[in-house]
C-alpha positions in Angstrom: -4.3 41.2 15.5 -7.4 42.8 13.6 -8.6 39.2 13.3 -11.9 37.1 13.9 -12.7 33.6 14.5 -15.1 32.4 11.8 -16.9 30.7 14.3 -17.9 33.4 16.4 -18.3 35.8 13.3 -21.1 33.7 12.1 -23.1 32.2 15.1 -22.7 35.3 18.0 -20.3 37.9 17.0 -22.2 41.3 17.7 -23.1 43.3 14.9 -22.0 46.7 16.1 -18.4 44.8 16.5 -18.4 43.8 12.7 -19.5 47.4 11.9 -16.6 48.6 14.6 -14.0 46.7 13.2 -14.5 47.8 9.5 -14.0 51.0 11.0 -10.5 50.4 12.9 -9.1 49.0 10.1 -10.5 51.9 8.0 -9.3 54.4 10.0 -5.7 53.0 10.5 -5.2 52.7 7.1 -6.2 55.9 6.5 -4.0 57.3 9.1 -1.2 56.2 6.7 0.9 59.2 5.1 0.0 59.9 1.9 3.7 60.1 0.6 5.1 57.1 1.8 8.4 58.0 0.2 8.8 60.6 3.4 8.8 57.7 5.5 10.7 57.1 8.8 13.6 55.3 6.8 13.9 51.2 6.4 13.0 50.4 9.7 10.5 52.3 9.7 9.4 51.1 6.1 9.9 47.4 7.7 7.3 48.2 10.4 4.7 49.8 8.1 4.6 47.0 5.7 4.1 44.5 8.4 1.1 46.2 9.5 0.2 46.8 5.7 0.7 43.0 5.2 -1.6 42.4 8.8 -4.1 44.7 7.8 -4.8 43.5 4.7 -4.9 39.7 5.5 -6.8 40.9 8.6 -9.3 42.4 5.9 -9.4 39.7 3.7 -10.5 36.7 6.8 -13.2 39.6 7.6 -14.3 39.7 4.1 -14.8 35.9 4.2 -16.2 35.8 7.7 -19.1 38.9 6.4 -20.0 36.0 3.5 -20.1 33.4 5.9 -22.5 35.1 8.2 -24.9 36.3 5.2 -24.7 32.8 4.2 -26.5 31.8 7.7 -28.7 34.4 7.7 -26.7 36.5 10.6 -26.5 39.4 8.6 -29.1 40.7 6.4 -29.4 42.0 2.9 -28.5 45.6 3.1 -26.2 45.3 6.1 -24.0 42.8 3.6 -24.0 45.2 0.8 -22.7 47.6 3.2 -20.6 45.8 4.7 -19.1 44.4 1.6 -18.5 48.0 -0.1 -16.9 49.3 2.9 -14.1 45.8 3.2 -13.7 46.4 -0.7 -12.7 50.4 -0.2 -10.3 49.0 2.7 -8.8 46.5 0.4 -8.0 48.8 -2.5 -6.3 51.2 0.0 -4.7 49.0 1.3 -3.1 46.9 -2.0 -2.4 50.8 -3.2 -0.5 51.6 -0.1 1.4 48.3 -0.4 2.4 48.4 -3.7 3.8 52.2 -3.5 5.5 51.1 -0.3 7.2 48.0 -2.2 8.1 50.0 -5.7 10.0 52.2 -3.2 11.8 49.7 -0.9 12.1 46.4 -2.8 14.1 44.8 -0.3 10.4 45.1 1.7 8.7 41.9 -0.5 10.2 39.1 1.5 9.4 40.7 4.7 6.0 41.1 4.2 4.9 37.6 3.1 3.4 35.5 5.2 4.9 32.6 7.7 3.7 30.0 9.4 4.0 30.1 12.8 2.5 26.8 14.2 0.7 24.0 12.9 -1.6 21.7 15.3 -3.0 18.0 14.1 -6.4 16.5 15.8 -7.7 12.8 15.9 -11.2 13.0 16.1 -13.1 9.6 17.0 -16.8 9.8 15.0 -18.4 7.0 16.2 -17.7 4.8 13.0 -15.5 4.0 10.7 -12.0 5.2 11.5 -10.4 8.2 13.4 -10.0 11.4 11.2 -7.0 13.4 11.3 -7.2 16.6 10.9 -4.5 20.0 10.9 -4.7 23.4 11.2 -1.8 25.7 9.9 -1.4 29.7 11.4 0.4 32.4 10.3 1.9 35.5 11.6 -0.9 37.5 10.1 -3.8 35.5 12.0 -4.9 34.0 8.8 -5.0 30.0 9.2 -6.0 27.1 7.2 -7.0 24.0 7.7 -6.4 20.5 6.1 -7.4 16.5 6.3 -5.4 13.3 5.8 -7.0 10.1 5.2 -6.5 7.5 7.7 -7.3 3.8 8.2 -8.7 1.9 11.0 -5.4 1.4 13.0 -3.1 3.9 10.9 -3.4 7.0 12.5 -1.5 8.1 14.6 1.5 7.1 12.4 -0.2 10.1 10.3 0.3 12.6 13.0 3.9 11.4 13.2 4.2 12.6 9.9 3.2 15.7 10.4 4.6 16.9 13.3 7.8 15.9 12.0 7.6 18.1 8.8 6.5 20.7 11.1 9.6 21.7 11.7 10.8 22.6 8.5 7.9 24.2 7.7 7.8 26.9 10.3 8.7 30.5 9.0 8.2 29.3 5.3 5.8 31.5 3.5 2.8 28.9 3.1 1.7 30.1 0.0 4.4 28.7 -2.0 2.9 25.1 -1.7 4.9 23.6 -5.2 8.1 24.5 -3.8 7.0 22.7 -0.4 5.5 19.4 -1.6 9.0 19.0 -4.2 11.0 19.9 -0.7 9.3 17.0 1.4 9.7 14.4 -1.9 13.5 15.8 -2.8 14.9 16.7 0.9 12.5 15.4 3.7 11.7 12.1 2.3 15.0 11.4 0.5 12.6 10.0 -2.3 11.1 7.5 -0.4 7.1 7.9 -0.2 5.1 6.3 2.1 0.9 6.3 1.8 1.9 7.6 5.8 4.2 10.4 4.2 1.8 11.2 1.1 -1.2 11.5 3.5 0.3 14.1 5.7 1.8 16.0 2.7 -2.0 15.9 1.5 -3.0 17.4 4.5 -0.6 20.4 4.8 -1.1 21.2 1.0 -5.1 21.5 2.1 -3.9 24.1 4.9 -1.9 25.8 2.6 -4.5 26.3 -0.3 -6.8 27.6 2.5 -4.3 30.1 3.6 -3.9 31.4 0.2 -7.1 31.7 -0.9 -8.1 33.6 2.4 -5.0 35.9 1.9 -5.7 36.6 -1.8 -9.2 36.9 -1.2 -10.2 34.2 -3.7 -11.7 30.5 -3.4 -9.5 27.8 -3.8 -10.8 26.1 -7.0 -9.3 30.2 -8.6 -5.8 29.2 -7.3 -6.1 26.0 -9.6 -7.4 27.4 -13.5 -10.7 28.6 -12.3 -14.3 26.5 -12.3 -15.6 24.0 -15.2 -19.0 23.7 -13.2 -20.8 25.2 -10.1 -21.7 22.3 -9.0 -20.6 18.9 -8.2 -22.0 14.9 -8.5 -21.7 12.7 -5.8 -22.6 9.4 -4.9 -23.4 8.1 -1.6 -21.5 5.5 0.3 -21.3 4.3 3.8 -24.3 3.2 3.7 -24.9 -0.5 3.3 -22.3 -1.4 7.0 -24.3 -4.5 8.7 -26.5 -5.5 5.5 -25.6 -8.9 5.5 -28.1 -9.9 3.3 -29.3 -9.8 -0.4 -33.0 -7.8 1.4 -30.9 -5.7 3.9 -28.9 -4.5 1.2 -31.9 -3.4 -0.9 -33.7 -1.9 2.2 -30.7 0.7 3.1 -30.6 1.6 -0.8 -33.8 2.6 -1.1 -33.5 4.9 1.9 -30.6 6.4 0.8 -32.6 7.1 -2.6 -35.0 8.4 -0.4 -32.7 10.3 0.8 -32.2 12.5 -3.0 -28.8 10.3 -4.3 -28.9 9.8 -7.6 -25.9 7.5 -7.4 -24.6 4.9 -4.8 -21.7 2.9 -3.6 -21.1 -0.6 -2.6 -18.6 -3.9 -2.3 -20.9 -6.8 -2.8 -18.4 -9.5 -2.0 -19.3 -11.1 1.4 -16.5 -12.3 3.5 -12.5 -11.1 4.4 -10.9 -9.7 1.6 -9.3 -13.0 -0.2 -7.7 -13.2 -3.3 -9.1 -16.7 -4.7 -13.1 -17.0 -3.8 -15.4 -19.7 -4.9 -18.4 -20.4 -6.2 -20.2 -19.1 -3.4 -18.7 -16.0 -2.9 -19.3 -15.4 -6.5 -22.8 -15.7 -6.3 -23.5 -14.0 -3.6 -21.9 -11.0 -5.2 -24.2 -11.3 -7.8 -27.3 -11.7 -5.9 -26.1 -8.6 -4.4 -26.3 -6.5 -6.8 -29.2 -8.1 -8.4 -30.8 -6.8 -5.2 -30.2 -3.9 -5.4 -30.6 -3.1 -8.9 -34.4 -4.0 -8.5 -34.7 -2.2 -5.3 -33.9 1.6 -6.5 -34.9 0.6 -10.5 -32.7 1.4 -13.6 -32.2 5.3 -13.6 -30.4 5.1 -10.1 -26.2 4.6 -11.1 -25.1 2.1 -8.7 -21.5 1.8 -8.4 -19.7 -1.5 -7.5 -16.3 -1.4 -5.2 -14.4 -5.0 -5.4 -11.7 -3.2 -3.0 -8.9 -4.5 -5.2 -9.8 -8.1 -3.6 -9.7 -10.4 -6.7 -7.4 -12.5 -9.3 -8.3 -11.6 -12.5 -10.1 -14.9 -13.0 -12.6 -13.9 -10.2 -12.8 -10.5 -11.1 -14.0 -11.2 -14.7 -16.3 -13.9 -14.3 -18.5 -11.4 -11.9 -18.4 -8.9 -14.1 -19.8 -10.5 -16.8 -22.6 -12.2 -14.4 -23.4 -8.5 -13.2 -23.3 -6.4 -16.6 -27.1 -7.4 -17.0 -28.0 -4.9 -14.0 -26.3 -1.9 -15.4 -23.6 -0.5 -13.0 -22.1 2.6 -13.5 -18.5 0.8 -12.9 -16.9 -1.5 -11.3 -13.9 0.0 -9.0 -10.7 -1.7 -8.4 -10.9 -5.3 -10.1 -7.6 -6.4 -9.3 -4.4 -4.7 -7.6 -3.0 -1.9 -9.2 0.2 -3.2 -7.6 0.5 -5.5 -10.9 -1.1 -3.2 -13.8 -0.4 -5.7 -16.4 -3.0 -7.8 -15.0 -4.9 -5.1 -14.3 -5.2 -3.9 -17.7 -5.9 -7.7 -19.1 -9.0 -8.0 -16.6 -10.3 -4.5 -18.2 -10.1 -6.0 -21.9 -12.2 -9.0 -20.5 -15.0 -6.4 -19.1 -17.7 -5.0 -20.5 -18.0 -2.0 -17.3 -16.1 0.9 -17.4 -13.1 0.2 -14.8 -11.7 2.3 -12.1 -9.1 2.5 -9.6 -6.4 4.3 -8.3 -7.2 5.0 -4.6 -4.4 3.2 -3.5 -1.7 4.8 -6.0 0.6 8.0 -4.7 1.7 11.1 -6.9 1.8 11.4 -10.5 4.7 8.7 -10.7 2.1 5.8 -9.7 -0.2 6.9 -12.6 2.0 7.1 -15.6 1.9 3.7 -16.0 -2.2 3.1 -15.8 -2.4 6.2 -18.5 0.1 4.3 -21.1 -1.2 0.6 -20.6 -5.2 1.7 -20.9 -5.7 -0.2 -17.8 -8.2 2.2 -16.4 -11.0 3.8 -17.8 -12.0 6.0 -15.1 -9.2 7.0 -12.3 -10.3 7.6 -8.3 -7.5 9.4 -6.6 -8.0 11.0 -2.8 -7.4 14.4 -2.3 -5.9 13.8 1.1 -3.9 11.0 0.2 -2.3 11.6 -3.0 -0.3 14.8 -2.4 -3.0 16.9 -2.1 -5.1 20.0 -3.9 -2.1 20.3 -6.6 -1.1 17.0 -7.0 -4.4 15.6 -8.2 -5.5 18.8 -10.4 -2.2 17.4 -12.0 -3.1 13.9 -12.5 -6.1 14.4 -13.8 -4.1 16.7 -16.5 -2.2 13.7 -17.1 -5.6 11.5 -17.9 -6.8 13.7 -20.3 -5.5 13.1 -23.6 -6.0 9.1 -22.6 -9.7 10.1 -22.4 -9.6 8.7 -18.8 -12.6 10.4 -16.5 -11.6 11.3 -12.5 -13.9 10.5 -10.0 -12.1 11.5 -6.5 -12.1 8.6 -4.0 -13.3 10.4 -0.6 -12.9 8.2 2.4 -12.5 11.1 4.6 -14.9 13.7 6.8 -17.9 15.8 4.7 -16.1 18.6 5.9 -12.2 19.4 5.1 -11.4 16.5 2.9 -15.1 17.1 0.7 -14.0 20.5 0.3 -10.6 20.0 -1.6 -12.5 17.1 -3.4 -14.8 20.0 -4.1 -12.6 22.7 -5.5 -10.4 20.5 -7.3 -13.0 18.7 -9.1 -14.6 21.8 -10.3 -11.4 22.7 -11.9 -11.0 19.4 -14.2 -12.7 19.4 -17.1 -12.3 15.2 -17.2 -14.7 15.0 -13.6 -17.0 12.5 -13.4 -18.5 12.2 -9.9 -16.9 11.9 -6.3 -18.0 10.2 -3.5 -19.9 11.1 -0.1 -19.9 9.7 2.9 -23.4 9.2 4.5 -22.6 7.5 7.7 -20.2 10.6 8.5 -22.6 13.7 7.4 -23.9 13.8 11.3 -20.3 14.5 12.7 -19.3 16.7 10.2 -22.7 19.1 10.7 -21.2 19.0 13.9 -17.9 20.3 13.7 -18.0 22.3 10.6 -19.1 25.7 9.3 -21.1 25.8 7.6 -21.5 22.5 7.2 -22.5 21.2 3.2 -25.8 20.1 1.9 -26.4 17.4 -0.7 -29.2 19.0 -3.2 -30.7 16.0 -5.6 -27.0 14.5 -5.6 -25.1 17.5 -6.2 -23.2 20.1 -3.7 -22.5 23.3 -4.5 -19.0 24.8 -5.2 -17.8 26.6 -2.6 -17.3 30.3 -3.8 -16.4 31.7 -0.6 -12.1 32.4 0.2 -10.0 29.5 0.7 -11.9 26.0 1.3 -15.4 27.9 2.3 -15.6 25.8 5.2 -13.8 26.0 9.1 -13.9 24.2 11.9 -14.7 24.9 15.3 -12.2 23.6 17.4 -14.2 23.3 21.0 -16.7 21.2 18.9 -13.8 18.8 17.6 -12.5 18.3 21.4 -16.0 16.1 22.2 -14.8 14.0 19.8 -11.7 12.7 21.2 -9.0 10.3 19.8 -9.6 6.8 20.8 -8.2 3.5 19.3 -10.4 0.8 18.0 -11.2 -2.3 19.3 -8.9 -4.8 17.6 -10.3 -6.2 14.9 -10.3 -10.1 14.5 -8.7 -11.5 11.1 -8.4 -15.2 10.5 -6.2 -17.6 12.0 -4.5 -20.1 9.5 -6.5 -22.9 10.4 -9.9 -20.6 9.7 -8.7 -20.5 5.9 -9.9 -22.2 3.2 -9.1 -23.0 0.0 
């Protein structure tokens, strides 16, 4: 296979190799006759395709893997330009050659799409947090692509369940038909019965997928999807404030991670397990919380507030109106989605715009928010809602109810951000999406190349596919491994 691996291609792969490989595939495309309608009849015509189809996928990866390595400063100026003339030349050729091959033996278009041949799933234990899951799709051409699904502290393996299970029906499809695949799991798989389990290894594949298109096509992902509304992106910082127990220890870790160039941070004030009906104390020490904070970074830094869907209405409302002297940028997930009705009362009685939505599934689970207004800003994950195409759709859906998306991104900074990344540049209704601090060290880690936060903002991946790859040796050192059990209440340690 005239194939590289992105990892090598941009740390150690030799020069004179890159140069040499331009060559070969040069040279055997050229070594193509001219008339293909002379050809060795349809087996023949069979075999030449397939190598047509190889070939150019093989160019393609190599066209991404020459940006990646002038990205990292592996390759210089010139010896870019070059290199990038000569993989253009190779690709004209070789769409020319395809397309006169395909006008002359139709039957030849099926044949020379791409299948997937094998798809793998890794746990990876950071440290912190959660395990992250993590799968990687190949194909019979050598391109591959790779995807996240979200996870939770003790839901993870149930993901990879998931996944190796629609494995099965996914090998040999052509992986660039991703509409038809996601309908398939809802319709035939799931027997229309979703799961967050189900939706989060759907989101996964459909990462995989839009990787392996974009690679094969030669195009980013966000170009798959109606193109970029922005070159950048917004994001706030979160993960930040885990063992600040106190109003101080709060405003301490802000400041750093204002220090640190955010513009915009994340936090759940409320002290204690989450519990539906708080009292007085709880309240107030949500409000000193953020009180705390707001003083600590001053009033141009957006602080966000996450109430993790904790509340009753009554709760929820009466905090609100303590905190809206301090300014937040909004207050996420109030009360359950689960009942929208009092979802959408609560956001009549609050004076901060509203979110939520992390916890809601597939356009289904957000018609209803859209038509009672009980949102005014939506925060869907990328690796838990169906994936690339299934939020670029939902946040179609919010538009005409002028409801802003701001993707919820509980996952790694490297696969997960990078859907985030690529779908958000192609809404026009974006608002900002979220960054996890406490997991930038693994992913820099794993990852290449790795993203950088700029004053708040990343840049949009313009690069084939995601832009991004991991390197698979790096992710063994971080091996599955379970949690220790966490310790919820008994029923005599509740109160009232």
């Amino acid at each position: 296979m005239l194939t590289l691996d992105c990892y090598k291609a941009t740390a150690s792969f030799p020069k004179h190799e890159i140069y040499g490989l331009t060559s070969q595939i040069r040279r055997a495309s050229a070594s193509i006759p001219a008339n293909i309608a002379e050809g060795c009849g349809r087996n023949g015509n069979a075999e030449l395709g397939r190598f047509l189809s190889i070939a150019s996928g093989s160019a393609s990866e190599l066209q991404y893997h020459f940006i990646l390595a002038h990205d990292l400063n592996f390759l210089s100026e010139s010896e870019f330009d070059h290199l990038s003339t000569e993989i253009t030349e190779v690709r004209k050729m070789l769409n020319t050659l395809q397309t006169r091959l395909k006008t002359k033996n139709p039957e030849l278009n099926r044949r020379t799409n791409l299948k997937i041949t094998d798809i793998k799933t890794f746990l990876a234990h950071p440290g912190r947090g959660k395990n992250l899951c993590f799968v990687k799709i190949e194909t019979d051409e050598g391109i591959h692509g790779w995807g996240e699904c979200y996870t939770q502290a003790d839901r993870d393996v149930q993901i990879t369940a998931h996944v190796d299970a629609l494995k099965r029906y996914l090998i040999g499809r052509d992986p660039t038909n991703i509409k038809h695949f996601t309908q398939m799991v809802y319709d035939d798989f799931a027997g229309r019965r979703g799961s967050m389990d189900l939706y989060c290894a759907v989101s996964g594949l459909d990462h995989a997928m839009h990787d392996i298109s974009g690679k094969a096509m030669g195009v980013p992902v966000h170009k798959l999807i109606g193109g970029a509304c922005r070159d950048k992106i917004r994001v706030y910082a979160n993960g930040w404030s885990e063992g600040a127990k106190t109003p101080d220890a709060l405003a301490e870790k802000a400041q750093q991670v204002m220090e640190m160039g955010f513009t915009a941070m994340k936090f759940d004030p409320i002290p204690g397990p989450w519990r539906t009906f708080v009292g007085k104390d709880v309240e107030r020490a949500a409000v000193e919380n953020v009180r705390a904070v707001r003083q600590a970074v001053g009033p141009d830094i957006d602080i966000l507030i996450e109430m993790h869907r904790r509340l009753a209405p009554m709760h929820a409302v009466k905090i609100a109106r303590e905190i809206e002297q301090y300014e937040p940028f909004w207050y996420e997930e109030p009360v359950l989605a689960e009942n929208i009705d009092a979802l959408a009362a609560a956001k009549r009685e609050i004076n901060i715009p509203v979110v939520t939505g992390e916890e809601l599934y597939t356009k289904f689970e957000f018609r209803e928010i859209f038509e009672k207004q009980a949102a005014d800003i939506i925060n869907p994950d990328v690796c838990n809602v169906g994936g690339i195409l299934e939020l670029k759709e939902i946040a179609a859906m919010a538009e005409p109810y002028f409801v802003a998306v701001s993707p919820h991104n509980y996952n790694s900074t490297t696969i997960g951000l990078a859907a985030t990344l690529h779908v958000s540049a192609a809404m026009p209704n974006f608002l900002i999406t979220e960054y996890f601090v406490s997991l930038e060290e693994f992913g820099k880690q794993v990852a290449s190349p790795p993203f950088e936060v700029e004053n708040g903002y990343i840049k949009l991946p313009t690069t084939p596919g995601l832009g991004i790859d991991l390197d698979e040796e790096a992710l063994m050192k971080f091996p599955y491994q379970p949690f220790a059990p966490r310790s919820p209440r008994q029923y005599y340690e509740e109160g009232p």
